[in-house]
N, C-alpha and C positions, 0 to 999 in steps of 0.2 A: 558558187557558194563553197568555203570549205569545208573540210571533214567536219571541223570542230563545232561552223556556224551550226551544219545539217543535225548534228548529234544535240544540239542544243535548242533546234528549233524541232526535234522531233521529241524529246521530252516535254517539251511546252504541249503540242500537241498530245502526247499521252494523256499529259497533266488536267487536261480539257473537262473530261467525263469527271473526272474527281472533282474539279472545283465546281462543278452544274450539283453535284452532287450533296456538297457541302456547303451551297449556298439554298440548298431547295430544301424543305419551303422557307423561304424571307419573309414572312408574315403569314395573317390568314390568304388561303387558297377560295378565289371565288366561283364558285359552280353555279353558272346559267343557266335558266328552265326556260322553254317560251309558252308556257303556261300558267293561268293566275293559283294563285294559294290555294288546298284544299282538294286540286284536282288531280287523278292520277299520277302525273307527271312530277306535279309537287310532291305527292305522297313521296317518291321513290328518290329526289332528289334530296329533299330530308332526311330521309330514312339513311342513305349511303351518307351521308353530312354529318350524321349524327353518331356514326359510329367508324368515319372512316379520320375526324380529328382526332382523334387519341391515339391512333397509329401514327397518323405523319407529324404530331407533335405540335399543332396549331390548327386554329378552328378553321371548318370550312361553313363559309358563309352562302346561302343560298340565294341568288340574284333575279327574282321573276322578270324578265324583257316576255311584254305577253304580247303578240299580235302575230298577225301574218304565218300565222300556220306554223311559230315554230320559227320563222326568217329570221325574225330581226334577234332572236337570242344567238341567231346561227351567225351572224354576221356582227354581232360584237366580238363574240369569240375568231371569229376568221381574220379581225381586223387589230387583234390582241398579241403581245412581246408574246413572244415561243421561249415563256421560260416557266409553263407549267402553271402559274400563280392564278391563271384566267382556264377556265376550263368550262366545254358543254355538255349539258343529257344532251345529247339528238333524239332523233326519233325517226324512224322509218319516213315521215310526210314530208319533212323537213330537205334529210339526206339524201331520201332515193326518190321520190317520187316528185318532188317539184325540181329536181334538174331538168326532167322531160315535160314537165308541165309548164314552166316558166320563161320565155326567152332570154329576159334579162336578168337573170337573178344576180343579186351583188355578190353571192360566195361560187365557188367552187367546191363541192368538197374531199375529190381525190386529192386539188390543191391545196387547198386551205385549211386541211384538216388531216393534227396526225390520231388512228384511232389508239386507242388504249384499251377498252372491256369493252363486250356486252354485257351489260347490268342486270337486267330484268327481260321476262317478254311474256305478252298476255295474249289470250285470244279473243277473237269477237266472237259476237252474240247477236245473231238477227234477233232484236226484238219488235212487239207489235201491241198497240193500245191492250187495257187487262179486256175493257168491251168487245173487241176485236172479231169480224166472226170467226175468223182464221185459227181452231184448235191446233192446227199442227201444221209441220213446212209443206207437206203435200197438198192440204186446202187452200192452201197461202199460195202455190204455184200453180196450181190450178185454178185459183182465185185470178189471178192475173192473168193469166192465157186467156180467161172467158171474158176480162173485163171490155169492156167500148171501149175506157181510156187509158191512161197508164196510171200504175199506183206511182204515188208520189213517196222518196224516201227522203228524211233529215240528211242530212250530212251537219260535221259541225268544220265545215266548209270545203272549197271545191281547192281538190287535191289533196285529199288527206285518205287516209286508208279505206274510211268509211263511206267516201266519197266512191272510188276506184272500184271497192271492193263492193260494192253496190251495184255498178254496170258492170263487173265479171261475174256477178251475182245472174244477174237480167238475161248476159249472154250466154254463159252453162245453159240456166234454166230455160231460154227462149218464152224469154216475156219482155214486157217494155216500159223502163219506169223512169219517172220524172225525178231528178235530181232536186231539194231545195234547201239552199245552203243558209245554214244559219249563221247567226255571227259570233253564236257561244256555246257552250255545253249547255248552260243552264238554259239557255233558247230554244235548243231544239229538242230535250229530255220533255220541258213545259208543251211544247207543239206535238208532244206525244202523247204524252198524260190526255190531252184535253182533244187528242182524236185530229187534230188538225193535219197531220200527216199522217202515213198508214205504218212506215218503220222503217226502221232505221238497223246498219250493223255500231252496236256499242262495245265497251271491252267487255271484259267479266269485273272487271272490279266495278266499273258504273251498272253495269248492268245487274250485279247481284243484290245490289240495297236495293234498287228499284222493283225486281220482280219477286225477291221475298217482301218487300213490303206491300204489296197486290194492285202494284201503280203501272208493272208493264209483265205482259207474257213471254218467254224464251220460246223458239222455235226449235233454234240450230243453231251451235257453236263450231266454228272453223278450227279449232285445233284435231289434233291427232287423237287426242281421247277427250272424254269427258271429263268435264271441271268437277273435283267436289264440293266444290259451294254450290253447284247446278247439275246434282246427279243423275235426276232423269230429261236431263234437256237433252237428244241427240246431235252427234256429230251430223257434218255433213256430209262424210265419206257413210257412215251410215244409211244414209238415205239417195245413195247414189247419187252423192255430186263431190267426187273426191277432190276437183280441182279446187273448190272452195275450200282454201288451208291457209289463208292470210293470216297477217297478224300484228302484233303492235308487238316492236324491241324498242330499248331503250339503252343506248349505249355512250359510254365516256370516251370524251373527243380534244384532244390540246392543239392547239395552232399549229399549221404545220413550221418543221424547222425545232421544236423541243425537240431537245438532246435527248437521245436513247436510254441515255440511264437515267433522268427523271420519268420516262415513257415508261419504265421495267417498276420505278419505286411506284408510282402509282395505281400501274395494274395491277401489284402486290397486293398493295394497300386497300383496293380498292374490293378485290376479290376477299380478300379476308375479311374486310367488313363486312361484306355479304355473308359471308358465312356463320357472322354472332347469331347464336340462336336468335335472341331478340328481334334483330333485325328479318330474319327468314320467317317467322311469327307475323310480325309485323307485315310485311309485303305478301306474305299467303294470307293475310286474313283480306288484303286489299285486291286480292284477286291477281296476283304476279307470283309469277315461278324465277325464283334467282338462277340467275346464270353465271355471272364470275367468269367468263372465257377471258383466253389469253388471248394478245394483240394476233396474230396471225389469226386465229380462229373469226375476229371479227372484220379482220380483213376478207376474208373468203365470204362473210355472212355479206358485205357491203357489195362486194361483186356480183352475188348472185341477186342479191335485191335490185340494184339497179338494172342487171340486165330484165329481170320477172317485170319491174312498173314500169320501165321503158316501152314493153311491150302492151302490157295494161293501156297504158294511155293511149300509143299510138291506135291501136285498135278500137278507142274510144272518139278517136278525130278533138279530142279538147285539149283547147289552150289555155293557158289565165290569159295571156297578157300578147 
């Protein structure tokens, strides 16, 4: 190659980031949820939709792909042009927790997935029927040591945080409880309500309309401190079970292979719309703490997640599939 070609093939090459730059976004931006309308998931992915088009100059459309834990929103986007326009929430169940739980999964997502933010992240909430006789987490664990059989906990299916963090729950505590996976939120909140399970771990946002409206009791929240929508519910580092510190993130995911400098305009973009009051209003009344991290930051958070429910699971001996 001569001077002249290399000088001219390496401004084309410079040229690259600018033209990705100045073609993004080509229309509305669609952002994937794999969960139905109205539920957590959806709250946040609307919420960032709604105030993150006006930044990037076109609407971002919300796309519900609901099934399979979260999969199949994860694998339209893995399977999507890397040029930003197709974008996911993940979610902790999705990301970290069914690569070790799943053999076959259709994505990858060190491969398939370049990260952008952490969005939001909530914590859970052992809840338990309001009839319940369980006043508090220590009769609840004590409840269960003495029981003949195993309490039985919802999950809102196998492999999801609620799931996991159920049998790290059982194992801290040294009790022993039946898993039973429902097929919905609304399925297994109803098989609480009406006693048919004994509880379940939910976030704070499902969990606060429920126990302020006198349909379920908190025990124990897994975060660091206590929620103020659930002031007197204790931690569970409180009551001597600090390893119960799980939790639900929700973070923005582009195909891997998008160019770096739409990966920077949308963390931007993304992060600042977190930050309209509105929108922080909005997801604190739903029971989520915005976060807005930059990509490195959620890179590290992905690391350490997967290595934490790699180990969860294996310790648990379960498979899906």
């Amino acid at each position: 190659m001569t001077s002249t070609l290399r000088r001219l093939f390496g401004g084309f090459l410079l040229c690259l980031p600018f033209a990705a730059m100045a073609q993004f976004p080509n229309g509305p931006v669609r952002l994937n949820v794999g969960f139905p309308p109205g539920t957590g998931p959806d709250i946040v992915a609307r919420t960032l939709s709604q105030h993150m088009g006006p930044l990037l100059g076109e609407s971002v459309v919300v796309e519900n792909k609901v099934g399979a834990g979260g999969q199949i929103a994860a694998q339209t986007v893995a399977r999507s042009p890397a040029d930003g326009q197709t974008l996911l929430l993940g979610e902790v169940g999705s990301i970290s927790i069914s690569p070790a739980t799943y053999r076959n999964l259709n994505y990858d997502p060190p491969r398939d997935f370049a990260p952008i933010s952490e969005v939001v992240r909530a914590d859970f909430v052992l809840v338990v029927p309001a009839d319940s006789p369980y006043q508090d987490l220590g009769a609840f664990i004590d409840g269960a040591r003495k029981a003949s059989d195993r309490l039985n906990f919802a999950t809102f299916g196998a492999g999801t945080p609620g799931h996991f963090g159920a049998e790290l729950f059982a194992r801290e505590a040294g009790m022993k409880i039946e898993a039973i996976h429902y097929r919905s939120t609304g399925d297994a909140v109803s098989g609480l309500v009406s006693g048919a399970v004994q509880a379940a771990f939910v976030t704070t946002a499902l969990a606060v309309p429920q126990v302020q409206g006198g349909k379920l009791r908190a025990l124990a929240i897994t975060g660091a401190q206590r929620s103020p929508a659930l002031a007197a519910v204790p931690t569970f580092a409180e009551r001597g079970l600090p390893a119960i510190n799980f939790g639900a993130w929700f973070a923005l995911f582009a195909p891997a292979g998008t160019p770096d400098v739409v990966l920077n305009r949308l963390q931007r973009d993304s992060a600042q719309a977190l930050r309209q009051p509105a929108a922080v209003r909005s997801l604190g009344e739903a029971g989520f703490v915005v976060v807005g991290s930059d990509r490195q930051a959620l890179q590290t958070l992905l690391a350490s997640e997967s290595r934490r429910w790699s180990d969860v699971v294996k310790a648990t001996g379960f498979r899906a599939d």
